[in-house]
DSSP file (Angstrom, degrees, kcal/mol; ACC not computed):
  #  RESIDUE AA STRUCTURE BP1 BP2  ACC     N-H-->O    O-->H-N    N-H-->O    O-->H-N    TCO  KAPPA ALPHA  PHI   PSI    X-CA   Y-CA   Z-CA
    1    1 A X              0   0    0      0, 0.0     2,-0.1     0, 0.0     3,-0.0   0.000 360.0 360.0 360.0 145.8    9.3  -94.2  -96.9
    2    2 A X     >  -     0   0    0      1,-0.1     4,-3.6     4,-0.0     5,-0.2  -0.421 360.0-114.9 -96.1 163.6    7.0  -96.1  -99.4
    3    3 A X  H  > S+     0   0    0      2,-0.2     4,-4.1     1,-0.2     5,-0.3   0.927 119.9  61.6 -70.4 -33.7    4.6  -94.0 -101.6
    4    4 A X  H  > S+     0   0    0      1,-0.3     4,-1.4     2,-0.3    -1,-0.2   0.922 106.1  39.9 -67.8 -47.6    1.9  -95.9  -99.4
    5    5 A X  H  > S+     0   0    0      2,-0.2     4,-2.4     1,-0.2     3,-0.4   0.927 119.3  55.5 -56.8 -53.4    3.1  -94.4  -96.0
    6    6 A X  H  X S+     0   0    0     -4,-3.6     4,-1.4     1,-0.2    -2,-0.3   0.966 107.8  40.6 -40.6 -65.4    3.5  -91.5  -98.1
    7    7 A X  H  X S+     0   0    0     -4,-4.1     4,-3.0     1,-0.2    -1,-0.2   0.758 114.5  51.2 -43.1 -42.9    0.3  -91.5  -99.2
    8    8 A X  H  X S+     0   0    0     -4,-1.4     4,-2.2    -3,-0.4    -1,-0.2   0.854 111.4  52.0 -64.9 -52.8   -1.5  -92.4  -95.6
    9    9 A X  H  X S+     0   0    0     -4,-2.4     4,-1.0     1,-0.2    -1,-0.2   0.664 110.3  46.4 -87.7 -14.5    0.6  -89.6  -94.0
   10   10 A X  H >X>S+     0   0    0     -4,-1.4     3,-0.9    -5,-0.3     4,-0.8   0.933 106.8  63.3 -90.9 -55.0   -0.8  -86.9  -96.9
   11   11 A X  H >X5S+     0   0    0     -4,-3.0     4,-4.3     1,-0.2     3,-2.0   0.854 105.1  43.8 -14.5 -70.5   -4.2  -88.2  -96.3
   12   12 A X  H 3X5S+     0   0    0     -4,-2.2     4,-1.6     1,-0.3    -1,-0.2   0.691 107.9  48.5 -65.9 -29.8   -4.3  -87.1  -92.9
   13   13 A X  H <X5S+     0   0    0     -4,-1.0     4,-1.2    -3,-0.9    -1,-0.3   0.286 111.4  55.8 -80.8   6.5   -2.9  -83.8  -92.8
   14   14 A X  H <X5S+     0   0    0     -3,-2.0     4,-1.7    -4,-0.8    -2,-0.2   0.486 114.4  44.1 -89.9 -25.6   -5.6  -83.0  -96.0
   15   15 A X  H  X<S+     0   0    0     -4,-4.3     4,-2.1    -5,-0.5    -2,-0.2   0.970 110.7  52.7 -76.9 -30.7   -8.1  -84.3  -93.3
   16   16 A X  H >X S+     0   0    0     -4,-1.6     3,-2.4     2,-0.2     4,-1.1   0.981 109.3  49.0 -49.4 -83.8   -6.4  -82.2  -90.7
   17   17 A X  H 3X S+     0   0    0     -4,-1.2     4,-0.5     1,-0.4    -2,-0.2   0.712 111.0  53.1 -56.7 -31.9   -6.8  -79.0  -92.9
   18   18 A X  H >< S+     0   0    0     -4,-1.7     3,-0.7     2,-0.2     4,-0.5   0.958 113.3  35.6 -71.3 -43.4  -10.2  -79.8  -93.4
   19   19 A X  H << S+     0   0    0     -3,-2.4     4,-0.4    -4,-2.1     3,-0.4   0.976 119.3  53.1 -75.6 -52.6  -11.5  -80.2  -89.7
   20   20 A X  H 3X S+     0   0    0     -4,-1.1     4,-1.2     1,-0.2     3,-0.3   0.490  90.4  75.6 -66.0   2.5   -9.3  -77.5  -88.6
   21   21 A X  H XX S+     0   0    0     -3,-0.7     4,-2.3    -4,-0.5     3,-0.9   0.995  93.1  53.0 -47.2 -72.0  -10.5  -74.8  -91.3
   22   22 A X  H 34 S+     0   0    0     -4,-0.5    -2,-0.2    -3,-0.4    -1,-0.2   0.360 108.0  51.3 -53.5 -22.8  -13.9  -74.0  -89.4
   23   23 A X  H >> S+     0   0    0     -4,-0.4     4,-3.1    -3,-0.3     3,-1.3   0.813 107.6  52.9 -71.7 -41.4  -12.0  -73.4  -86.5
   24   24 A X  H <X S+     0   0    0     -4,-1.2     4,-2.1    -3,-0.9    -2,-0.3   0.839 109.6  51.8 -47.5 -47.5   -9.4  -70.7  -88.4
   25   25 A X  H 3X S+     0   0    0     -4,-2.3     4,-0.5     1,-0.2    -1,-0.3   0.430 107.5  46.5 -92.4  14.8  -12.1  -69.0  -89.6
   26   26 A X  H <4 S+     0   0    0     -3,-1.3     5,-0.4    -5,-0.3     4,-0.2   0.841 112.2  54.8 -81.6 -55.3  -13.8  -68.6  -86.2
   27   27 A X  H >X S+     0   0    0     -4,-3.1     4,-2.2     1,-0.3     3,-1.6   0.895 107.5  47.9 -30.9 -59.3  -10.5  -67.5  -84.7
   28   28 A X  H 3< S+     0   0    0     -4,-2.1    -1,-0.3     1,-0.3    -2,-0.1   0.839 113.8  45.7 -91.9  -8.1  -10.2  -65.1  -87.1
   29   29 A X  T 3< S+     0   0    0     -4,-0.5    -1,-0.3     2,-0.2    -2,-0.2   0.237 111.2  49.7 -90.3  26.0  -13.8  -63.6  -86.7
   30   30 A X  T <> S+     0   0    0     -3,-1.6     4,-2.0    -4,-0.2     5,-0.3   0.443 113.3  47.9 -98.0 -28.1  -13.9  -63.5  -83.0
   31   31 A X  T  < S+     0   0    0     -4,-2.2     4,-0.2    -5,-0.4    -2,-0.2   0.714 117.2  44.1 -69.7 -10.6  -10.4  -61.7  -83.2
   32   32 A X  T  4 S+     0   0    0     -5,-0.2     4,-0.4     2,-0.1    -1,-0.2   0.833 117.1  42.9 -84.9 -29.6  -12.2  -59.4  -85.9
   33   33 A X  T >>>S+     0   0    0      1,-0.2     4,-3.9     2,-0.2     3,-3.0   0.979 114.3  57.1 -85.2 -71.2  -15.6  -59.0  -83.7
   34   34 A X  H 3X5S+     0   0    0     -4,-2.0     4,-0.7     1,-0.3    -1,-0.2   0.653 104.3  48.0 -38.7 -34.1  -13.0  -58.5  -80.5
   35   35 A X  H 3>5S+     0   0    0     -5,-0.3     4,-2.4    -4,-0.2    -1,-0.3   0.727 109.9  53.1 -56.0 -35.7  -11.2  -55.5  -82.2
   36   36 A X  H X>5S+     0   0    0     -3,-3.0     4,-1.8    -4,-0.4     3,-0.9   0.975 116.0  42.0 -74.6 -59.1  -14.8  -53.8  -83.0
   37   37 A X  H 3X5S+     0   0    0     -4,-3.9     4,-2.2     1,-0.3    -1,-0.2   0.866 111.6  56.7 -47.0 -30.4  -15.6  -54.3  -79.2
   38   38 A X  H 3X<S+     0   0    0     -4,-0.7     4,-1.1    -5,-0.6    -1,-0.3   0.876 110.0  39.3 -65.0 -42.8  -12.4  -53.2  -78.6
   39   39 A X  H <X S+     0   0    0     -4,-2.4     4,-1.4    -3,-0.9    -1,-0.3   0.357 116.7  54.6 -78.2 -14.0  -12.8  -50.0  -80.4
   40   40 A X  H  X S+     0   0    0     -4,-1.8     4,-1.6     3,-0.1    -2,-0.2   0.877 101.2  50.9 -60.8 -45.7  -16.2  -49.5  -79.2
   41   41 A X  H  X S+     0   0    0     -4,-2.2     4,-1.6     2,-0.3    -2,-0.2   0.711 107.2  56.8 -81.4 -48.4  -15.8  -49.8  -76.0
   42   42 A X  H  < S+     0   0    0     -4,-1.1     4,-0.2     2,-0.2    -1,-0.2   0.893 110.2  48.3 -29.8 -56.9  -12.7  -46.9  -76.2
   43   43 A X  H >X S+     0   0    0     -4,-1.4     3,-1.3     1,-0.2     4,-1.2   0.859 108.7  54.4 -71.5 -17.2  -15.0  -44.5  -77.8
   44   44 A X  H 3X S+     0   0    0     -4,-1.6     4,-1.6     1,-0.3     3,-0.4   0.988 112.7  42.1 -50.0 -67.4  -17.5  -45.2  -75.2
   45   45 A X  H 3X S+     0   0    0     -4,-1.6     4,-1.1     1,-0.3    -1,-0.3   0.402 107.8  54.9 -55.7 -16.9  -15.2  -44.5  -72.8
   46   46 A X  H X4 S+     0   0    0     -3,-1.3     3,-0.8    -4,-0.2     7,-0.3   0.973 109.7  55.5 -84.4 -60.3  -13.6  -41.4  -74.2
   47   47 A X  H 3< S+     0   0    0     -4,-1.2    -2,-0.2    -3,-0.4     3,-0.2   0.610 109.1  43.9   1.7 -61.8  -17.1  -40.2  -74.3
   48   48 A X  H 3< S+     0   0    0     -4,-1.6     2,-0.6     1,-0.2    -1,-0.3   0.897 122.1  35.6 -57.1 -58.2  -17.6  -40.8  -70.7
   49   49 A X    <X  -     0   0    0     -4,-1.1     4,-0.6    -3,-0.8    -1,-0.2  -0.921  52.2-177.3-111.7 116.0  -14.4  -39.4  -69.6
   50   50 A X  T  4 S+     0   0    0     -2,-0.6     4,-0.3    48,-0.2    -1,-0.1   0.666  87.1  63.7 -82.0  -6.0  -12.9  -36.5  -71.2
   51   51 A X  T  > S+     0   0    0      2,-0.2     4,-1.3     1,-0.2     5,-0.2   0.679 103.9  45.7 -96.3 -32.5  -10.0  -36.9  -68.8
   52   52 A X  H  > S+     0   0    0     -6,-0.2     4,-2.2     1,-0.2    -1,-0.2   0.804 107.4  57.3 -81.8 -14.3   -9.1  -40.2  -70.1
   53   53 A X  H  X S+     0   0    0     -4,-0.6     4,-3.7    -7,-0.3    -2,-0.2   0.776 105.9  49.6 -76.6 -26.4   -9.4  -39.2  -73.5
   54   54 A X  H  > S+     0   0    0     -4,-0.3     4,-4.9     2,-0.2    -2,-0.1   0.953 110.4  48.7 -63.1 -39.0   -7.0  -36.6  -73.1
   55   55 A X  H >X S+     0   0    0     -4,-1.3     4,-2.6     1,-0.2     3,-1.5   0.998 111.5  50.2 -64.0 -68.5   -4.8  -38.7  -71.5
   56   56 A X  H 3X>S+     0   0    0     -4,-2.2     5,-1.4     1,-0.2     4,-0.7   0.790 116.6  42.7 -24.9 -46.2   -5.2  -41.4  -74.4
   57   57 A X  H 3<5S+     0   0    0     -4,-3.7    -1,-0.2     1,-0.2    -2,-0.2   0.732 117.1  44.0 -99.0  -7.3   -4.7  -38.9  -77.0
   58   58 A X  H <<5S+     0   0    0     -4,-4.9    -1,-0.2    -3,-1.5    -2,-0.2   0.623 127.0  29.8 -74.6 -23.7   -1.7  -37.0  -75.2
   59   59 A X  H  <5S-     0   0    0     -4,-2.6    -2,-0.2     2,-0.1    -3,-0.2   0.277 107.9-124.1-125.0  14.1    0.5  -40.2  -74.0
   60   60 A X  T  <5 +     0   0    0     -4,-0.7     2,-0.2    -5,-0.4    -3,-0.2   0.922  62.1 150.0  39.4  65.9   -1.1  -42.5  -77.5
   61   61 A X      < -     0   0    0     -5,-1.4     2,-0.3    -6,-0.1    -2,-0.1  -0.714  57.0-111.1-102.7 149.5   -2.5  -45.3  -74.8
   62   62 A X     >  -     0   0    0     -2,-0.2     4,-2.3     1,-0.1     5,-0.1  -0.781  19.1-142.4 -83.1 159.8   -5.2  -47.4  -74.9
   63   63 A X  H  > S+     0   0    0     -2,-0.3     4,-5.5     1,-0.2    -1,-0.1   0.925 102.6  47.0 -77.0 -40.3   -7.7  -46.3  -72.4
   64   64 A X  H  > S+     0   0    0      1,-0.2     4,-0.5     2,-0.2    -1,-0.2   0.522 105.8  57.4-100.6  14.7   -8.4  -49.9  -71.8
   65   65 A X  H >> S+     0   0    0      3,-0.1     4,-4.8     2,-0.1     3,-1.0   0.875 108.4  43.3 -66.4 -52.9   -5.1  -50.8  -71.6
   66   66 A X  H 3< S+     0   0    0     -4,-2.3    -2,-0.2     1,-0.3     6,-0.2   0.988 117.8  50.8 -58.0 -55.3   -4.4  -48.3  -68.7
   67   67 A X  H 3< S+     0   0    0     -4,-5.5    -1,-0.3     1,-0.2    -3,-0.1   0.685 109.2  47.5 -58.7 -13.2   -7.6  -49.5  -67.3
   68   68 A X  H << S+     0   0    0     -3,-1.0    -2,-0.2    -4,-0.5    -1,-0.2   0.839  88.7 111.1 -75.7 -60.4   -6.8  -53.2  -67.5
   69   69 A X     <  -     0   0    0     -4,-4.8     3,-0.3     1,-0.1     4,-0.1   0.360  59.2-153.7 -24.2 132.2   -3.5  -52.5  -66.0
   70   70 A X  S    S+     0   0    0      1,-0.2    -1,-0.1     2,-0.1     3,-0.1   0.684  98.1  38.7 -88.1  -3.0   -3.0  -54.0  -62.4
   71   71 A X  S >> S+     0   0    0      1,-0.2     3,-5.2    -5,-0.1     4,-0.9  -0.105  78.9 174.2-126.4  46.6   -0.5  -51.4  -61.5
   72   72 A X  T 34 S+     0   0    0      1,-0.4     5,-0.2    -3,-0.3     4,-0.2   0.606  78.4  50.8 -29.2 -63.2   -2.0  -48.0  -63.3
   73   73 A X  T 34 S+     0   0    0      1,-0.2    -1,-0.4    37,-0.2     4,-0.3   0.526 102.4  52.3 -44.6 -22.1    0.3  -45.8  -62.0
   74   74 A X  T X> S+     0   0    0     -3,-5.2     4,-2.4     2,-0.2     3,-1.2   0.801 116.7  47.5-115.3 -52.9    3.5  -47.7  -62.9
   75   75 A X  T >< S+     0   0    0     -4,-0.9     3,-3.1     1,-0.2     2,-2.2   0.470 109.6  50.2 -57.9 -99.7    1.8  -47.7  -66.8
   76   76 A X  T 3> S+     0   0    0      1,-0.3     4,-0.8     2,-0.2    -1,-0.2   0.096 110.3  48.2  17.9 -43.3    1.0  -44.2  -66.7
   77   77 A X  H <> S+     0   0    0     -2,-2.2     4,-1.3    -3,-1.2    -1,-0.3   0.668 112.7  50.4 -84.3 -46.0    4.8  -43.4  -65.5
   78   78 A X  H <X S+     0   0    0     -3,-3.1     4,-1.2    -4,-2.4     5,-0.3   0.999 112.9  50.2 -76.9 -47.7    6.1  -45.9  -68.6
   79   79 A X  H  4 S+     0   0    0      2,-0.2    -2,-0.2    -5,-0.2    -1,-0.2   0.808 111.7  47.6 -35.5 -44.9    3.8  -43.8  -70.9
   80   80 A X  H >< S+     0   0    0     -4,-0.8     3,-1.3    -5,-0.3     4,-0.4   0.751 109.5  47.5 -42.7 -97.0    5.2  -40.7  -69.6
   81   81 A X  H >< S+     0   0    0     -4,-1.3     3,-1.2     1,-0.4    -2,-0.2   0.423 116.5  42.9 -32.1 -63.7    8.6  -41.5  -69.9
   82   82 A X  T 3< S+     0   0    0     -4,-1.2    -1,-0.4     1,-0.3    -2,-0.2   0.286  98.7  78.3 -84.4  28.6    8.3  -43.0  -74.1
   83   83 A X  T <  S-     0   0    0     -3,-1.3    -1,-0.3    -5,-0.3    -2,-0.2   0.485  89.4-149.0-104.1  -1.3    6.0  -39.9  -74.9
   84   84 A X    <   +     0   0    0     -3,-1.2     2,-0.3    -4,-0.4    -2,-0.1   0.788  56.5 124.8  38.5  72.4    9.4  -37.3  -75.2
   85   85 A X  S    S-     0   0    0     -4,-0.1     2,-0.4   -26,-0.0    -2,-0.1  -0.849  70.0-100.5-157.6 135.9    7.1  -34.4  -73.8
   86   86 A X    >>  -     0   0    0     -2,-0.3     3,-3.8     1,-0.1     4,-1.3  -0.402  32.0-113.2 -53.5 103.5    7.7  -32.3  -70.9
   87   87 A X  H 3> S+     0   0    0     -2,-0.4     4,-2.7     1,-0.3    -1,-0.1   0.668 111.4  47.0  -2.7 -73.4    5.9  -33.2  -67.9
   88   88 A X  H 3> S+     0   0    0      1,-0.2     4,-1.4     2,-0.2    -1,-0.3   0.723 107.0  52.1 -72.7 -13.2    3.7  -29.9  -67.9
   89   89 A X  H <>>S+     0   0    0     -3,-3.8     4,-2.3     2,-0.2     5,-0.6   0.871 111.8  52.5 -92.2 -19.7    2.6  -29.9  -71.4
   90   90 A X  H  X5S+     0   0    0     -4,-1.3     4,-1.0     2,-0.2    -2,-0.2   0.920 110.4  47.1   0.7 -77.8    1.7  -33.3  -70.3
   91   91 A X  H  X5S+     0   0    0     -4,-2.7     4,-1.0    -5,-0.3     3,-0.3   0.934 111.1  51.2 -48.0 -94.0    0.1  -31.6  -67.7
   92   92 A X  H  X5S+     0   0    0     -4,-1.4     4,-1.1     1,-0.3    -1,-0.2   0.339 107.4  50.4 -29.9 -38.0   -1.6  -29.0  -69.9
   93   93 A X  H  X5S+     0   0    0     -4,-2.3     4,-1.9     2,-0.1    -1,-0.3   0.708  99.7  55.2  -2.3 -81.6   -3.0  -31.0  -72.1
   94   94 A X  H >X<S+     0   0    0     -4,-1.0     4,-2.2    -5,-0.6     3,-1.5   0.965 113.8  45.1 -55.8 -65.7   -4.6  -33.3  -70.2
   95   95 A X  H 3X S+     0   0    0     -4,-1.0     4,-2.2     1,-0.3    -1,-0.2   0.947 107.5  64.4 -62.0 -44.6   -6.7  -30.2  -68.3
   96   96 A X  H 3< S+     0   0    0     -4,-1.1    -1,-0.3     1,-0.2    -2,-0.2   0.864 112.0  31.9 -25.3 -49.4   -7.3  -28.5  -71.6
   97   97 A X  H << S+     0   0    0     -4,-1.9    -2,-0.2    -3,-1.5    -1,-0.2   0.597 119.6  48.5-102.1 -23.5   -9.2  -31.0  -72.7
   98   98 A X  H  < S-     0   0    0     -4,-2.2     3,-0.4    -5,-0.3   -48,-0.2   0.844  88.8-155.9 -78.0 -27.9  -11.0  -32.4  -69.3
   99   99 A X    ><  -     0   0    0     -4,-2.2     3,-2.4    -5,-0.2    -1,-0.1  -0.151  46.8 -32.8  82.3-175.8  -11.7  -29.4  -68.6
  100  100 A X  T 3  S+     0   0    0      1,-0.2     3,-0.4     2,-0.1     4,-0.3   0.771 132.3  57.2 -56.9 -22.1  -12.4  -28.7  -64.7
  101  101 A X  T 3> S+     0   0    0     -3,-0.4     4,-2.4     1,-0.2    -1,-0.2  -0.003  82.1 109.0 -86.0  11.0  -13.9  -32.2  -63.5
  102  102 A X  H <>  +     0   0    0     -3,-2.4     4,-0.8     2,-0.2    -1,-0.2   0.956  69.5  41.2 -52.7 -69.8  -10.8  -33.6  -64.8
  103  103 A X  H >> S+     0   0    0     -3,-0.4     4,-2.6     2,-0.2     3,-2.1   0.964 114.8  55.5 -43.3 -64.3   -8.9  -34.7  -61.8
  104  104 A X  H 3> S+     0   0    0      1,-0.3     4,-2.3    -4,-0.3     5,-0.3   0.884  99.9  50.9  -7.8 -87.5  -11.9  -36.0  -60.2
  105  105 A X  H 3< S+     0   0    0     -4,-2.4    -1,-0.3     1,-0.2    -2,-0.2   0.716 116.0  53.8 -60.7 -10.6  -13.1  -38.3  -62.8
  106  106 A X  H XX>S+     0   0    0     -3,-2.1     3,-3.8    -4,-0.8     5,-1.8   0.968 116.6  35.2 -57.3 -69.5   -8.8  -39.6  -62.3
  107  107 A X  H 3<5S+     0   0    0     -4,-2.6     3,-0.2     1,-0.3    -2,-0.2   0.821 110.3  64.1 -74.8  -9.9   -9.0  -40.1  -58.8
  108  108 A X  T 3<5S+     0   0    0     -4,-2.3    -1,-0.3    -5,-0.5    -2,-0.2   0.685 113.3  35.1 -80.7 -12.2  -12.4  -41.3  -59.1
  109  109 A X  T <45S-     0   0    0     -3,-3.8    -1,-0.2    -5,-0.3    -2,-0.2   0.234 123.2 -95.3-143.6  28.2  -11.1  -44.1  -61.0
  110  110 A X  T  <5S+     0   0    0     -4,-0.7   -37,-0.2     1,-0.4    -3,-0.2   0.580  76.4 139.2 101.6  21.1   -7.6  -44.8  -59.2
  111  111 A X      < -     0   0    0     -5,-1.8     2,-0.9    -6,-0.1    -1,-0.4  -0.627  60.0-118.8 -86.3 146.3   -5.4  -42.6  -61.7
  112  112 A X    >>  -     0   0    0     -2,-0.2     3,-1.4    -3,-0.1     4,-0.7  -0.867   8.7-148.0 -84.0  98.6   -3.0  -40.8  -59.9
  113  113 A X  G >4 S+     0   0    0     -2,-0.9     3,-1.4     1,-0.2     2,-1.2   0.354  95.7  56.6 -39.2-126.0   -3.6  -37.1  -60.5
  114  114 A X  G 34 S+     0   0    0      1,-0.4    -1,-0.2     2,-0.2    -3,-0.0  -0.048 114.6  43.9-110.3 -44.8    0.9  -36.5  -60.0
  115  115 A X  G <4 S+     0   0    0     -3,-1.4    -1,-0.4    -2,-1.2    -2,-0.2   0.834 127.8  19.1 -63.2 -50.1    1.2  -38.8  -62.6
  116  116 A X    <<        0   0    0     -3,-1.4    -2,-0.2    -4,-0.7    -3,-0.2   0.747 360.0 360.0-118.0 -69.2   -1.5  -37.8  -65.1
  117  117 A X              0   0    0     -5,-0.1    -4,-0.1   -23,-0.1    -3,-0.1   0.412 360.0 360.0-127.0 360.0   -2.9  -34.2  -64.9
């Protein structure tokens, strides 16, 4: 390759890095901005529900994963299953901390109480 090709071909990927910068650093502050939301939007939500918080902080879920989920039951089930805790302190847990309106606010937002509390 001649220094000239050479040259031509360095040009252009320094002109690439340059137009493509201004995008990188968008990228990486909507992916910064999106984490804040992300984490707002959890405490909100713990906030809201004390029965999903429990849950969150007994099976280490995100809340808005589980809520995201299209099949909630079938995460809820893989959460069990890598959390190595016995179904009923599961269980016991979770109502500790929802207190009595617990199941409710679950079925009230498609959790399977069997699953969960």
């Amino acid at each position: 390759m001649s220094s000239e090709v050479a040259s031509l071909i360095q040009e252009k990927v320094n002109e690439y890095s340059v137009l493509v910068a201004p995008v990188e650093n968008a990228i990486r502050e909507l992916q910064l901005h999106q984490g804040m939301q992300r984490a707002r939007a959890e405490d909100e939500i713990h906030a809201l529900s004390p029965a999903l918080a429990a849950i969150s902080e007994t099976l280490g879920i995100s809340v808005l994963d589980l809520l995201l989920s299209k099949d909630r039951e079938t995460f809820l089930r893989e959460a069990v299953m890598q959390a190595a805790l016995p179904m009923e302190v599961i269980r016991e847990r979770i109502l500790a901390t929802a207190g009595a309106g617990g199941g409710e606010q679950l079925k009230a937002l498609g959790i399977p109480e069997a699953s969960a509390s």
